[in-house]
C-alpha positions in Angstrom: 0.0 0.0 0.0 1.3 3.1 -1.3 1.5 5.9 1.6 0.1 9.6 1.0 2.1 10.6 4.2 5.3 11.8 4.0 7.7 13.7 5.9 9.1 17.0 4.2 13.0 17.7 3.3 15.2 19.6 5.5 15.2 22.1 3.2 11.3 22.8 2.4 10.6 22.3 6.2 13.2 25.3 6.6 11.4 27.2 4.1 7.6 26.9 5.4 9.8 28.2 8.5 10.7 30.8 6.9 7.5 31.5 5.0 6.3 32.1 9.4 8.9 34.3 10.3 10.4 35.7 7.3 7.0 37.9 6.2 9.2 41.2 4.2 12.6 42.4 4.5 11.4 44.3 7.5 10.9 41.2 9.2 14.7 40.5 8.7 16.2 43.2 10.4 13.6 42.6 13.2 15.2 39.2 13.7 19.0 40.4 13.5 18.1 43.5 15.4 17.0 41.2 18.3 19.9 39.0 18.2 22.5 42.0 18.3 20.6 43.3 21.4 20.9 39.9 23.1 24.4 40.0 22.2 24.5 42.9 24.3 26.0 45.2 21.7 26.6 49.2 22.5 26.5 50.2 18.6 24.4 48.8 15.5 25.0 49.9 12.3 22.1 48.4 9.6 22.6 49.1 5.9 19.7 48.6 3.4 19.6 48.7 -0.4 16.6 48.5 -3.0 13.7 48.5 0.7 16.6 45.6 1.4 15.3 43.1 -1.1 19.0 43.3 -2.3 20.6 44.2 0.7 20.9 43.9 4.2 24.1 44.1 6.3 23.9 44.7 10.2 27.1 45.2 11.9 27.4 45.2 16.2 30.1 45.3 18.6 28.2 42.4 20.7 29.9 39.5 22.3 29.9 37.9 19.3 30.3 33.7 18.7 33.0 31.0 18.4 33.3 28.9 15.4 31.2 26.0 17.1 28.5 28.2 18.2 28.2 30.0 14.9 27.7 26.8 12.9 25.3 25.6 15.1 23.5 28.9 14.7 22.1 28.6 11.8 20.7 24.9 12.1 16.5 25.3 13.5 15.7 25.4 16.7 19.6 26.5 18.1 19.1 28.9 20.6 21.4 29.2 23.4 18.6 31.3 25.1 16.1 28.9 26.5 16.8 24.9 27.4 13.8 23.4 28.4 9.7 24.0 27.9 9.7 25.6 31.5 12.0 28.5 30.2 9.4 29.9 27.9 7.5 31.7 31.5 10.8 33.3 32.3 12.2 34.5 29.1 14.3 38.0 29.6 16.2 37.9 26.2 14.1 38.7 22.7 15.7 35.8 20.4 14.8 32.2 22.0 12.9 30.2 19.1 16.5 29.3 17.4 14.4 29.8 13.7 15.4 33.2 12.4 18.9 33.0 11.7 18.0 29.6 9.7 14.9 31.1 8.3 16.6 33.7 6.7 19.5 31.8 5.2 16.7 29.3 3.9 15.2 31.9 1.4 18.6 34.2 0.6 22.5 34.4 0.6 23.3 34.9 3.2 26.8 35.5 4.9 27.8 35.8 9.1 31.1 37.1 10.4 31.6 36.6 13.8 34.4 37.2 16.6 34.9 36.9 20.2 37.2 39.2 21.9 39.6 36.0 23.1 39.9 34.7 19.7 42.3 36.5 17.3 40.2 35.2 14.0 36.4 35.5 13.2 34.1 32.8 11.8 33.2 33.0 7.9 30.1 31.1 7.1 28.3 31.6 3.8 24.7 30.1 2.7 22.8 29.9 0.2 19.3 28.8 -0.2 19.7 27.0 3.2 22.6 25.0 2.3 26.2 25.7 3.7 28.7 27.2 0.8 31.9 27.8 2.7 33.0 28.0 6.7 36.2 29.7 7.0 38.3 31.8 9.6 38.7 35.2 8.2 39.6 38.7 10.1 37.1 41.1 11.7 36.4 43.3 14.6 34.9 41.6 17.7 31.1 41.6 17.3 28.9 40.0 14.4 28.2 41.1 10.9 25.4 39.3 8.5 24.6 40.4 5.1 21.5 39.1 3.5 21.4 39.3 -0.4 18.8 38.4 -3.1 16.0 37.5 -0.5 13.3 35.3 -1.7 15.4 34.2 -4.7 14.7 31.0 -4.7 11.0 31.5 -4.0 9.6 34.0 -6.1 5.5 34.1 -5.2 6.7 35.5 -2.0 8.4 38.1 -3.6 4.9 39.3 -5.7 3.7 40.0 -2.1 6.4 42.7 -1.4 5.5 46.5 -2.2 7.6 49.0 -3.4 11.5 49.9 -2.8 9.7 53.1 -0.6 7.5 51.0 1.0 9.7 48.6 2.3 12.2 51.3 3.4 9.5 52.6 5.6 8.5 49.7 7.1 12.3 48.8 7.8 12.4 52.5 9.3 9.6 51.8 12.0 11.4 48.5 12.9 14.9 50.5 13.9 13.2 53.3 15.5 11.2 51.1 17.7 14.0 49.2 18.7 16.0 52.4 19.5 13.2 53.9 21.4 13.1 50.2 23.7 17.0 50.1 23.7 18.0 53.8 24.3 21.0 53.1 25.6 22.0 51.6 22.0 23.1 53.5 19.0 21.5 52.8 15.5 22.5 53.7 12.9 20.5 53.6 9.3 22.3 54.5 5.9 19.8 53.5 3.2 21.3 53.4 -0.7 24.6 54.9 1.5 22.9 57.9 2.5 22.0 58.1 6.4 18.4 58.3 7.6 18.6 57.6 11.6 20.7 57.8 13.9 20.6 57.7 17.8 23.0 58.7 20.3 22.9 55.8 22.3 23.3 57.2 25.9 20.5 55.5 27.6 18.4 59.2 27.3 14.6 58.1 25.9 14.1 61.2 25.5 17.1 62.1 23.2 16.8 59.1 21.3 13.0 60.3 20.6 14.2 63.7 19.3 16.5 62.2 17.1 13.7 59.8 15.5 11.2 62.3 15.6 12.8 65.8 15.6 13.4 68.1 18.8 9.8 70.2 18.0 8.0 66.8 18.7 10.1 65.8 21.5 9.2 69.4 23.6 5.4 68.4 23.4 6.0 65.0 25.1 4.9 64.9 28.9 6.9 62.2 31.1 5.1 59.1 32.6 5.5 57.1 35.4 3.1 54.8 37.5 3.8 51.7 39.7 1.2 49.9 41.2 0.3 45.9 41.4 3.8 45.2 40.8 3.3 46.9 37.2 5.8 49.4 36.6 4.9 52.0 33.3 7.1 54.2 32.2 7.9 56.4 29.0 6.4 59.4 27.3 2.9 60.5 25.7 2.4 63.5 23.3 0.5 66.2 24.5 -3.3 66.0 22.8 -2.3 68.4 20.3 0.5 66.2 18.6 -1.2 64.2 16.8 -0.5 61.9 14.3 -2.3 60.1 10.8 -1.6 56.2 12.4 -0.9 53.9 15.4 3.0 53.4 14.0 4.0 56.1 16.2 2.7 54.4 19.1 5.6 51.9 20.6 4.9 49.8 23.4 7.4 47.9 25.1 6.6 45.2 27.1 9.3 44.1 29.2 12.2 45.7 26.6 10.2 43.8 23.9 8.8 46.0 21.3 5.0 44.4 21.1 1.8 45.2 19.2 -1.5 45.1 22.0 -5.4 45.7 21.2 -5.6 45.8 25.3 -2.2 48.3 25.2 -3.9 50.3 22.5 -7.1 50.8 24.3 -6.0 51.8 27.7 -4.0 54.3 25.6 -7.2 55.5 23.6 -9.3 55.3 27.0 -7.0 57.5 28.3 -7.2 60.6 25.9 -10.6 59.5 25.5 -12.0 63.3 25.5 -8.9 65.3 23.9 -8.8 63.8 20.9 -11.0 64.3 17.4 -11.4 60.6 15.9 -9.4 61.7 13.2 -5.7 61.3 15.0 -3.9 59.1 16.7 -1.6 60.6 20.0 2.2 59.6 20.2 3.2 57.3 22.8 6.2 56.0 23.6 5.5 53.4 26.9 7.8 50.8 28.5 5.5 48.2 31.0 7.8 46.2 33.2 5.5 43.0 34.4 6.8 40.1 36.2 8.2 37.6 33.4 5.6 34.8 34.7 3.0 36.7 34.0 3.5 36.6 30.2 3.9 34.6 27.3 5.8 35.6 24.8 6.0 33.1 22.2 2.2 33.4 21.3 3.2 34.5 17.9 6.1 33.3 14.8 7.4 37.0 14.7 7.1 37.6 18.7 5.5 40.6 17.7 2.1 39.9 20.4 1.7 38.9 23.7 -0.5 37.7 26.0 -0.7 38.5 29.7 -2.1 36.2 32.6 -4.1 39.7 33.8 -4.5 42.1 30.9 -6.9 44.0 33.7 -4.5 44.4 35.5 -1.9 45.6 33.1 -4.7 48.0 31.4 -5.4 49.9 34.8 -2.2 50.3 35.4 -1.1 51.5 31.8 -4.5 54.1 31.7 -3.7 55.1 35.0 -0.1 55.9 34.2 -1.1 57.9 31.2 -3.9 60.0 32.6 -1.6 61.3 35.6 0.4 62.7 33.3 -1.8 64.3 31.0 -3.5 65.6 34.5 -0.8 66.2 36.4 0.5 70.2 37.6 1.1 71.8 34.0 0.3 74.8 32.8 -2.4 74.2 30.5 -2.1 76.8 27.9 1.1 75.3 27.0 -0.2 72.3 26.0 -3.5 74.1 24.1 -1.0 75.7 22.4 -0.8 74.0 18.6 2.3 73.3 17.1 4.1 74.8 14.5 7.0 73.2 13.5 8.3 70.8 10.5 6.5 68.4 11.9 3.0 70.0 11.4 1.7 68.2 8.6 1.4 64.8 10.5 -0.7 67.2 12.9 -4.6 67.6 11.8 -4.7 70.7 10.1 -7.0 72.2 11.7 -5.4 72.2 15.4 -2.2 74.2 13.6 -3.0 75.8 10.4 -3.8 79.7 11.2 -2.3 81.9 8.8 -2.7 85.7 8.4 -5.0 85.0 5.3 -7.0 82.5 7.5 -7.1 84.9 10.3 -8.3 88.3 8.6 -11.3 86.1 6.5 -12.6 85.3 10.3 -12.0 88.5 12.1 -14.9 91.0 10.6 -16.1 92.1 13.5 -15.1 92.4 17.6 -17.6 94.1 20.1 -15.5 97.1 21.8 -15.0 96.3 26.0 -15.0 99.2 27.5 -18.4 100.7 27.9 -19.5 96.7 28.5 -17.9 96.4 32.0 -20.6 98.0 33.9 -22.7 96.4 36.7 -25.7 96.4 33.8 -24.8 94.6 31.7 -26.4 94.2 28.1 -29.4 91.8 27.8 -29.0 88.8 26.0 -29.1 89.0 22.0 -31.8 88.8 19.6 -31.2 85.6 18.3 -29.9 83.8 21.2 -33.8 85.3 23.1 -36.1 84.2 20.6 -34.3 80.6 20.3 -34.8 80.1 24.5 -38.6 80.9 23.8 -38.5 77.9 21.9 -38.0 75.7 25.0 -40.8 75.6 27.8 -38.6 73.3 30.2 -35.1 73.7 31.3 -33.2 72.8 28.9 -30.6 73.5 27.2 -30.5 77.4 26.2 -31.9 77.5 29.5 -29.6 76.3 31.0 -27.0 78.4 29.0 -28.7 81.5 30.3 -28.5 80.9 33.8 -25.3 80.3 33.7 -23.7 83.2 31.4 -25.9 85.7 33.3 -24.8 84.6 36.7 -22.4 87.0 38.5 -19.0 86.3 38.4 -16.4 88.0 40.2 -12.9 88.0 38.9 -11.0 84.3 38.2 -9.9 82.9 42.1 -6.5 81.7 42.9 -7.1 78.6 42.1 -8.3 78.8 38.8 -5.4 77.7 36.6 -5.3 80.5 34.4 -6.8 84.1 33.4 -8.5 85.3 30.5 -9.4 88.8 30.0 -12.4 88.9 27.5 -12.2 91.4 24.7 -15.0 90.8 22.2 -16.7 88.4 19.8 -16.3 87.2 16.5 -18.8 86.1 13.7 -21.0 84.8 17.0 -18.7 82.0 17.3 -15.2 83.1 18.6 -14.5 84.8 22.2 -11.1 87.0 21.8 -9.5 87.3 24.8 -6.3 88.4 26.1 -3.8 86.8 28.8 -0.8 87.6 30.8 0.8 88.1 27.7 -0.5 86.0 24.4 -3.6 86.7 22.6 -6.3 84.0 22.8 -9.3 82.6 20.6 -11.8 80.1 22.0 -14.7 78.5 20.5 -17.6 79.3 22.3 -18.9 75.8 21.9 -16.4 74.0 21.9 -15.4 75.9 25.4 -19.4 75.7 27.2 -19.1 71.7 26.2 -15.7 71.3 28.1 -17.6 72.8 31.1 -20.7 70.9 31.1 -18.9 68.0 30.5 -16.7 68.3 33.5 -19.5 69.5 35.3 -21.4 65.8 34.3 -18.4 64.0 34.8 -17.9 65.3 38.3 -21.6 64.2 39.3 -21.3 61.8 42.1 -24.6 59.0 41.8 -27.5 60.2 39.8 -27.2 62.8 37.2 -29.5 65.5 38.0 -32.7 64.5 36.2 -36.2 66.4 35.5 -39.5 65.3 35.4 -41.3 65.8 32.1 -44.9 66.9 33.0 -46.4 64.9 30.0 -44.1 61.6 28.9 -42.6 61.8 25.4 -43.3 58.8 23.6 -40.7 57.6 20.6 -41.0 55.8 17.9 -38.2 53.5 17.1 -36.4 50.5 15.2 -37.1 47.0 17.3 -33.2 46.5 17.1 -32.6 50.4 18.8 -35.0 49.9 21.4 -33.2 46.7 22.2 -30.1 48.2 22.3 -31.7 51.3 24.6 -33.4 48.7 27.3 -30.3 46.9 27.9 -28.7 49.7 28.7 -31.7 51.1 30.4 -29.8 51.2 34.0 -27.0 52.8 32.8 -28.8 55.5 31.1 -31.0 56.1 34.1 -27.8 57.1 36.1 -27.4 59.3 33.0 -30.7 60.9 34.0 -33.2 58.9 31.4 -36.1 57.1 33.0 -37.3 55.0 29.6 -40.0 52.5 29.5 -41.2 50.6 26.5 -44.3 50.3 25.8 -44.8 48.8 23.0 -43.0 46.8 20.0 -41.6 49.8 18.6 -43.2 52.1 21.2 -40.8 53.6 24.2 -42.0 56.4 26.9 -39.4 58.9 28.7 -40.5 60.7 31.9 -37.0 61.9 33.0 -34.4 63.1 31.1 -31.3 65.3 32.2 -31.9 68.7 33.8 -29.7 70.3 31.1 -31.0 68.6 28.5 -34.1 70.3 26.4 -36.8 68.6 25.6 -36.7 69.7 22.3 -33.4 67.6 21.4 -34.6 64.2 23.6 -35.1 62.2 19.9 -31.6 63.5 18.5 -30.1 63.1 21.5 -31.3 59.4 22.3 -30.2 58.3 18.6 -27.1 59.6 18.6 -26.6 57.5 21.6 -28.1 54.0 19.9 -25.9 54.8 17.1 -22.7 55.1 19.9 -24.0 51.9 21.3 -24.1 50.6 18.0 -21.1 51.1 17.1 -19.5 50.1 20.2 -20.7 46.3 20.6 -19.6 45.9 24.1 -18.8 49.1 25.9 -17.3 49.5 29.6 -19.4 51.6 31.6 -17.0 54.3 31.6 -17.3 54.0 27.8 -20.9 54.1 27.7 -21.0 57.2 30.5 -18.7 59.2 28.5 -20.2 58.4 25.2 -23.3 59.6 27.0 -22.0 62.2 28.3 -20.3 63.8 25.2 -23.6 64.1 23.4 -25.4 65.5 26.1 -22.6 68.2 26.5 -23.0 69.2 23.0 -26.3 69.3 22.6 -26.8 71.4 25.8 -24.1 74.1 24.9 -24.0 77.1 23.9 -23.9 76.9 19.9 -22.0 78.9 17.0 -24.4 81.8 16.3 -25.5 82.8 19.5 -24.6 86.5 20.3 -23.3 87.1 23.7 -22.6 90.5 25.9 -19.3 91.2 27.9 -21.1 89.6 31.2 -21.9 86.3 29.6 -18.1 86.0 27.8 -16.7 86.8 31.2 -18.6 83.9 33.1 -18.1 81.4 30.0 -14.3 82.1 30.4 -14.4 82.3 34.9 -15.8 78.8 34.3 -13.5 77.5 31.7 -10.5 79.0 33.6 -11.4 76.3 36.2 -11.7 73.5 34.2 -9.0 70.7 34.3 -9.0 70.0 30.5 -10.3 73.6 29.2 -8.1 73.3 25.8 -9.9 70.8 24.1 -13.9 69.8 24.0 -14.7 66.4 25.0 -14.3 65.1 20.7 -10.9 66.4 21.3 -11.1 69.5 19.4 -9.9 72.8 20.5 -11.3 74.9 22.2 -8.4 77.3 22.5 -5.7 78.6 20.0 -2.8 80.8 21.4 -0.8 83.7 19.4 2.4 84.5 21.3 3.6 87.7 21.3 6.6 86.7 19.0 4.1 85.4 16.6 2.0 88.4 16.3 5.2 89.7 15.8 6.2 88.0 13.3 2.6 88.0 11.3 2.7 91.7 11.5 6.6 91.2 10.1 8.1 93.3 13.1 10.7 90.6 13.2 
């Protein structure tokens, strides 16, 4: 009987190997990146040609192997890292599978030079294709040096996967300057086609090594963190909520000195800056989480690039908790509303950072003059912003508004974190205002929804609910009302009381006091819809989501006129906030102009 089992060649085993952990050219200097570090090298030099699909040479000054050691090297599973199954809970070195350096020589040419400081002559070993070509002594500094030529020559469909030479070269980019962001106290060096693109000075300084990947303007809007607690140590730095940038690549996450990717890592992040950001960026990170080394598994994946933890709960509190001390913690807040202008500003949203002269003057047609304002009467509210609170027969949300810009306000306490002196309004929209020294521009929206927000956020229990004398009833989809009763406690905390009544049929009698009745409907679908969207939210989740509508649609809006008085208390109020330069979307709510910058528009320097 003829037998349809059959065990692979050396060879094509090494390949499918290879096939795992070999997935681009990127994917190779990860591998010999990790094994210089293990070799506990001081400098690494990496030199690319065509996105590396020609060439790759990595030099270090590492320990470096003898001529036994290197042979065995490059056979599978060789790894002087690990020795036994138990090892794999108490890994602390990034190489330990004993595949890559075979994996790579199984689908290239590939060469190693390698010396140890007692042995006068390095090892030679060339391959090709997986199979040995020559093993010879030869000269060279201490350390190791492997060049990887023609990769994938021998097998071509994974070569149709690769994208261009530029493309390549980028992703080979964000390898290095992760690993020199988890390995400051390594220097990299990068000269692609022999011109250099990175380089790091290696003194151990995060920091530093971050200005040199990312420039010094983005490394003076990073804010330091630091948090210990269930034996969790995170460390690092965050950008401040106006550096943003287009993707996730410029978040690293180090887990242990291991560069790692993390869903749970990336939400405690995006939990954290959960009301500074617009949906549109992404905030820099760089964060190192020291966790005892039983309490992970690192081999979870052929590249190494995931994790798992025994209590991702654990890890996320402590990672969110780290994060929003520091974007709390005693600053002075107009520094960080303060959008950047650097080389770096188009990886920023445009909107946070673009104000030119031209963009300025089209806004600025007209600004109320002060002085005859500041009197105890103060002018009644406008037209528009009158006849739109007839509109509403409940408290609600113009309401609202009206009590509190007409309520007197003496001038901002000590312990308000800044001052704002209000000068006038623009288009209905814009509050000017001047500070110690820099000339500001809020949006009066944008400002009012920071307030109430913190104002919600701040309610201990119940939000403060009223009673609707007659019930609204709703019409809705079977599938929203579904989504609205199982989140029906939740929302009552919100200040909702909903019933249903029928199959499409639901009845509120409470909703919250600074809510108007008016915007109940688009206010309770805009919710389903974040519900929706979010299959399984946190409670946090669900009361902030909840929250961030309400705020909006209870604010003050673009187009209302308001007097001296009213500006004054919007501002007393905002002055006191702990998050007053962006809304809870995460856009701004204040823009700064320095003096030099004024300055400089008005070309006096």
């Amino acid at each position: 009987m003829t037998s349809i089992i059959h065990i692979l060649d050396e060879n094509t085993a090494n390949k499918i190997a290879a096939g795992e952990v070999v997935e681009r050219p990127a994917s190779v200097v990860k591998e010999l990146l990790e094994n210089s570090i293990d070799a506990a090298s001081s400098q690494i030099e990496i030199e690319i040609a065509d996105g590396g699909t020609s060439y790759i040479r990595i030099t270090d000054n590492g320990i470096g192997m003898n001529d036994k050691d290197a042979q065995l090297a490059i056979l599978r599973h060789a790894t002087s890292k690990i020795s036994a199954a138990e090892d794999l809970y108490n890994i602390h070195s990034l190489g330990f599978r004993g595949e890559a350096l075979p994996s790579i020589a199984a689908v290239s040419k590939f060469t190693m030079i390698t010396r140890q400081h007692d042995v006068p002559l390095a090892t030679h070993i060339e391959v090709a294709g997986g199979i040995i070509q020559q093993v010879r002594e030869a000269g060279a500094n201490v350390g190791t040096t492997i060049t990887v030529t023609d990769l994938f020559f021998n097998t071509p469909a994974r070569q149709k996967f690769l994208k261009s030479v530029s493309s390549e070269s980028s992703h080979i980019n964000v390898v290095i300057g992760k690993a020199a962001l988890s390995q400051p106290a390594i220097a990299f060096k990068l000269l692609n086609n022999n011109k250099l693109v990175l380089s790091t000075p290696g003194n151990g300084n995060l920091l530093e090594t971050a200005a040199g990947l990312y420039g010094p303007q983005a490394a003076a809007e990073l804010l330091a963190v630091h948090n210990e607690q269930d034996g969790i140590v995170v460390s690092g730095f965050v950008g401040k909520p106006t550096l943003l940038k287009s993707s996730r690549q410029w978040q690293t996450f180090v887990v242990n000195n291991r560069v790692v990717n993390s869903r749970m890592l990336s939400k405690a992040l995006d939990n954290a800056y959960h009301s500074l950001l617009p949906k549109s960026g992404y905030p820099l990170a760089i964060l190192n989480i020291a966790v005892p080394t039983q309490t992970i598994d690192v081999n979870v994946h052929p590249q190494k690039s995931e994790i798992k933890f025994s209590d991702e709960q654990s890890v996320f509190r402590a990672v969110y908790r780290a994060i929003v001390n520091a974007l709390t913690a005693e600053h002075n807040p107009l520094d960080i509303a303060t959008p950047i202008r650097s080389s770096h500003t188009a990886q920023v949203t445009p909107n946070w950072t673009t104000h030119s002269t031209n963009s300025v003057r089209s806004e600025v047609s007209y600004i109320q003059p002060a002085p005859s304002l500041w009197k105890e009467d103060s002018l009644p509210i406008q037209t528009a912003q009158a006849a739109r609170l007839k509109q509403h027969n409940l408290v609600g949300i113009d309401e609202s508004a009206n009590q509190f810009i007409q309520t007197d306000f003496a001038e901002p306490s000590p312990e308000n974190q800044f001052v704002l002196q209000p000068l006038g309004q623009v288009n209905e929209c814009y509050i000017i205002a001047q500070g110690e020294e820099d000339l500001f521009i809020i949006d009066q929206h944008a400002a009012h929804e920071r307030i109430l927000y913190d104002r919600f956020s701040q309610t201990v229990g119940r939000i403060p609910a009223q009673q609707l004398l007659v019930p609204l009833l709703l019409t809705m989809d079977e599938a929203d009302i579904s989504i609205v009763m199982d989140n029906s406690s939740t929302l009552r905390e919100l200040g909702f009381t909903i019933e249903q009544i029928g199959p499409s049929l639901i009845r509120i009698s409470e909703l919250p006091a600074d809510l108007p009745q008016s915007d109940i409907e688009a206010t309770l679908r805009e919710i389903v819809i974040a519900l929706r969207n979010n299959q399984q939210p946190t409670g946090h989740e669900l009361r902030h989501a909840i929250l961030q509508i309400a705020a909006c649609r209870a604010a003050i809006k673009a187009g209302d006129s308001l007097n001296m008085r009213q500006i004054q208390a919007l501002l007393g109020e905002l002055c006191t906030t702990t998050l007053p330069y962006t809304c809870p979307h995460g856009r701004p709510a204040i823009i700064r102009f320095s003096s030099d910058e004024l300055a400089k528009m008005f070309k006096r320097t």
